[in-house]
C-alpha positions as CSV (number, residue, x, y, z in Angstrom):
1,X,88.1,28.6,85.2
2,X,86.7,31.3,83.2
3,X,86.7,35.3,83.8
4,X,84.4,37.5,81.6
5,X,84.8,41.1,80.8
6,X,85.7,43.5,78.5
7,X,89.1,45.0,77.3
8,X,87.8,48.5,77.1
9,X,86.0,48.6,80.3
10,X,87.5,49.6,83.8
11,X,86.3,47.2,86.2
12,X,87.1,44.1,84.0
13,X,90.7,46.4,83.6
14,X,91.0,46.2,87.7
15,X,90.9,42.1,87.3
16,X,93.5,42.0,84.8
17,X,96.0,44.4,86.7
18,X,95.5,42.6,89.5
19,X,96.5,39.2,88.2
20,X,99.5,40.6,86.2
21,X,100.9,41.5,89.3
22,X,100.4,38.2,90.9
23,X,101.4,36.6,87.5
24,X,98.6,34.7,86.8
25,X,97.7,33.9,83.0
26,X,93.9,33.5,82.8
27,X,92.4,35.0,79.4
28,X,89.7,36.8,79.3
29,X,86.6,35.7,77.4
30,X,84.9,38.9,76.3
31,X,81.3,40.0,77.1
32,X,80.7,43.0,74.1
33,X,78.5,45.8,76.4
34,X,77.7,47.9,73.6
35,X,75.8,44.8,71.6
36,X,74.1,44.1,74.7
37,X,76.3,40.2,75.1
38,X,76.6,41.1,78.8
39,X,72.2,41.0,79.1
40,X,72.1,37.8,77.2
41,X,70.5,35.1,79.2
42,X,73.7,33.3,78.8
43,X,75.4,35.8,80.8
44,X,72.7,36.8,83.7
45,X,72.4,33.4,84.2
46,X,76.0,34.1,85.3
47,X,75.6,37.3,86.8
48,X,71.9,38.3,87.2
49,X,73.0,42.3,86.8
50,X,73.9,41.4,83.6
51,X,77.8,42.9,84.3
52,X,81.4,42.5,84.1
53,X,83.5,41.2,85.3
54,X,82.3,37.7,86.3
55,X,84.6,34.8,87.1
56,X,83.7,31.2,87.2
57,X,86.4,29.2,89.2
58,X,84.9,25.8,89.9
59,X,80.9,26.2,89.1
60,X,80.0,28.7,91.0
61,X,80.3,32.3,89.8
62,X,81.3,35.4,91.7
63,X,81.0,39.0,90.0
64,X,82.0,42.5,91.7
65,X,85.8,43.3,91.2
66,X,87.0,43.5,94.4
67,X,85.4,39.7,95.6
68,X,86.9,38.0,92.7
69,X,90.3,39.8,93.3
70,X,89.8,38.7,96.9
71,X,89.1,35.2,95.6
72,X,92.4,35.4,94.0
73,X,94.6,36.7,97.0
74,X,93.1,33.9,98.9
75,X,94.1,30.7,96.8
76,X,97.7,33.3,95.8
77,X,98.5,35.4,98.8
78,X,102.0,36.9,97.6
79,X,102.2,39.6,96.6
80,X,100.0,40.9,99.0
81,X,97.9,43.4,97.5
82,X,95.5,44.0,100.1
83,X,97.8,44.7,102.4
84,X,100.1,43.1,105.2
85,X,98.9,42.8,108.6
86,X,95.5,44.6,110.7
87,X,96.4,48.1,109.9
88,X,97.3,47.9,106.1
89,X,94.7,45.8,105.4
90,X,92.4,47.9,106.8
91,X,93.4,51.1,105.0
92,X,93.7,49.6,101.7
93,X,89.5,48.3,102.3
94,X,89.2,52.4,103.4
95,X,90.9,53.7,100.3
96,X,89.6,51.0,97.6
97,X,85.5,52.5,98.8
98,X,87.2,55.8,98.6
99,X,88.6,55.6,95.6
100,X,84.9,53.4,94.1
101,X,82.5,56.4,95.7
102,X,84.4,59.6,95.8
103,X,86.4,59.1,92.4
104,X,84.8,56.5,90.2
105,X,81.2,57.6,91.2
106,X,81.4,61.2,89.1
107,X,82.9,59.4,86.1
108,X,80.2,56.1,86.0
109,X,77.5,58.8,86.1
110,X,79.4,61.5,83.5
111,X,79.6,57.9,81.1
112,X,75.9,57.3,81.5
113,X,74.3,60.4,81.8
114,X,76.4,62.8,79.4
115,X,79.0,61.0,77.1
116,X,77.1,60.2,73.5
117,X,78.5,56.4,73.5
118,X,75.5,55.6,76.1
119,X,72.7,57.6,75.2
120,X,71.4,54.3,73.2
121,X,72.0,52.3,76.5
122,X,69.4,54.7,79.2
123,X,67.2,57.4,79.7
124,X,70.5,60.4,80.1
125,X,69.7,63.5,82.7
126,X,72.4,65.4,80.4
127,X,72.8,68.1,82.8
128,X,72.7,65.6,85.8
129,X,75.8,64.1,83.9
130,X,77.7,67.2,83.4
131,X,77.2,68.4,86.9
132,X,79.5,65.7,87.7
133,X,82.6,66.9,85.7
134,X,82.6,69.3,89.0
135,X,82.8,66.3,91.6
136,X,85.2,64.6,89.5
137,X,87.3,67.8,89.6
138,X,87.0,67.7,93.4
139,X,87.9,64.4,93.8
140,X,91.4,64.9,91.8
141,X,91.8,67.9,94.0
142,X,91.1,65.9,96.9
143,X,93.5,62.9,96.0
144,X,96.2,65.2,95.0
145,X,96.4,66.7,98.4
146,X,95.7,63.1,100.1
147,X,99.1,61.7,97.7
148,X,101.6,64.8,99.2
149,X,104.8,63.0,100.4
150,X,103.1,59.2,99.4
151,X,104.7,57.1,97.0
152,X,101.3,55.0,96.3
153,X,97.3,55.2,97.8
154,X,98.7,53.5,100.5
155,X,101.9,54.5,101.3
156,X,104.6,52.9,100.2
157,X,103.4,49.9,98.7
158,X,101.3,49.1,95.8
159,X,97.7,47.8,96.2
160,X,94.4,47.3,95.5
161,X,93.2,51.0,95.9
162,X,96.0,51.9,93.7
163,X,94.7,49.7,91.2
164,X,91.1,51.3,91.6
165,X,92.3,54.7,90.7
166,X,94.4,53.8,88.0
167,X,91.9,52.0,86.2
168,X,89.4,54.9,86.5
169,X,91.8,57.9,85.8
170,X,92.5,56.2,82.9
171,X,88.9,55.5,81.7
172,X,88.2,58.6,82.8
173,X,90.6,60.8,80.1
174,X,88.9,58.7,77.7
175,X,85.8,59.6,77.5
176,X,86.7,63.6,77.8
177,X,87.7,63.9,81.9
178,X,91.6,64.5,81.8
179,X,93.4,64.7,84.9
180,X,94.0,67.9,85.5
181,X,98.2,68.9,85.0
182,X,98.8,71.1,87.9
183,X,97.7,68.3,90.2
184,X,101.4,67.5,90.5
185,X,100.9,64.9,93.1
186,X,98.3,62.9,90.9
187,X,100.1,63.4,88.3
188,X,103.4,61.9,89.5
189,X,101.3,59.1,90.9
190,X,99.8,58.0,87.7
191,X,103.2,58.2,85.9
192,X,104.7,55.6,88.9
193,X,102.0,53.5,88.5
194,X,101.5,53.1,85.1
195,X,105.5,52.5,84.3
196,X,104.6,49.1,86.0
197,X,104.1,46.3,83.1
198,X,100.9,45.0,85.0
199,X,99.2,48.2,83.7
200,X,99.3,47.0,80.0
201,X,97.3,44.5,81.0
């Protein structure tokens, strides 16, 4: 079995949280974005988006972080981390789209549109990109209020959608979007979840 990715990236970052805290040991074999590696034929013949992460368990090869983290809560169920039971499980899928399009959207397009790193990489709309330090503002604003009186995304147990925003705060206040400090809330949040080992992952 082989997963691809990238140490710096988020969404390879999501897969390697998540299998910390299930406590499985798969290294990584890395895919190097900024030489282009991850368009190599080698790798689209893998993933034809030419992205990361992709994970080959037995031949076949699934990309997209959330299926291969479903892969591996299917063949390693405990702990649970998309959640226990109708209800959970269905706010934990509500809060990981939540936390891909209302948080992580303004921070992909800030990356490609206005951070210097990627202007080799596409055609930048530098205003476009700014615009979105706004939304990204929102959106902290927004999950700060949602995270009043919660102890994780999803009340009181860690999950997926926890892992989601972690990884992309985190990528976020490195490439020049902190989180905000009055958003108390968030901020408490972030400190909780990245106190757990997994997130050195």
């Amino acid at each position: 079995m082989k997963l691809y990715g990238l140490a710096r990236a988020p969404n390879p970052r999501r897969v390697r949280i998540f299998l910390a805290e299930k406590g499985i040991d798969l290294p990584e074999t890395p895919v190097d974005l900024m030489s282009g590696d991850h368009k190599s034929p080698a790798h689209r013949a893998r993933n034809s988006l030419g992205q990361i992460p992709t994970l080959e368990p037995d031949g076949t090869t699934i990309s997209e972080t959330v299926a291969i983290c479903r892969y591996f809560e299917e063949i390693q169920p405990k702990p649970p981390l998309f959640g226990v039971g109708a209800v959970e499980k269905a706010l934990v899928e509500m809060w990981v789209r939540r936390m891909e399009f209302v948080l992580m959207a303004p921070v992909g397009a800030f990356w490609r549109h206005a951070h210097p790193r990627t202007a080799a990489l596409l055609t930048q709309f530098k205003d476009y990109g700014e615009s979105n330090r706004e939304a990204y503002d929102k959106a902290q604003r927004w999950l700060d209020r949602e995270l009043a009186g919660r102890t994780f995304i999803v009340g009181e147990t860690f999950t997926m959608a926890d892992i989601c925003a972690l990884s992309t705060v985190d990528f976020a206040s490195q490439i020049g979007l902190p989180l905000e400090p009055g958003r108390s809330n968030l901020v408490a949040w972030r400190e909780r979840v990245s106190s757990r080992p997994s997130a050195a992952a």
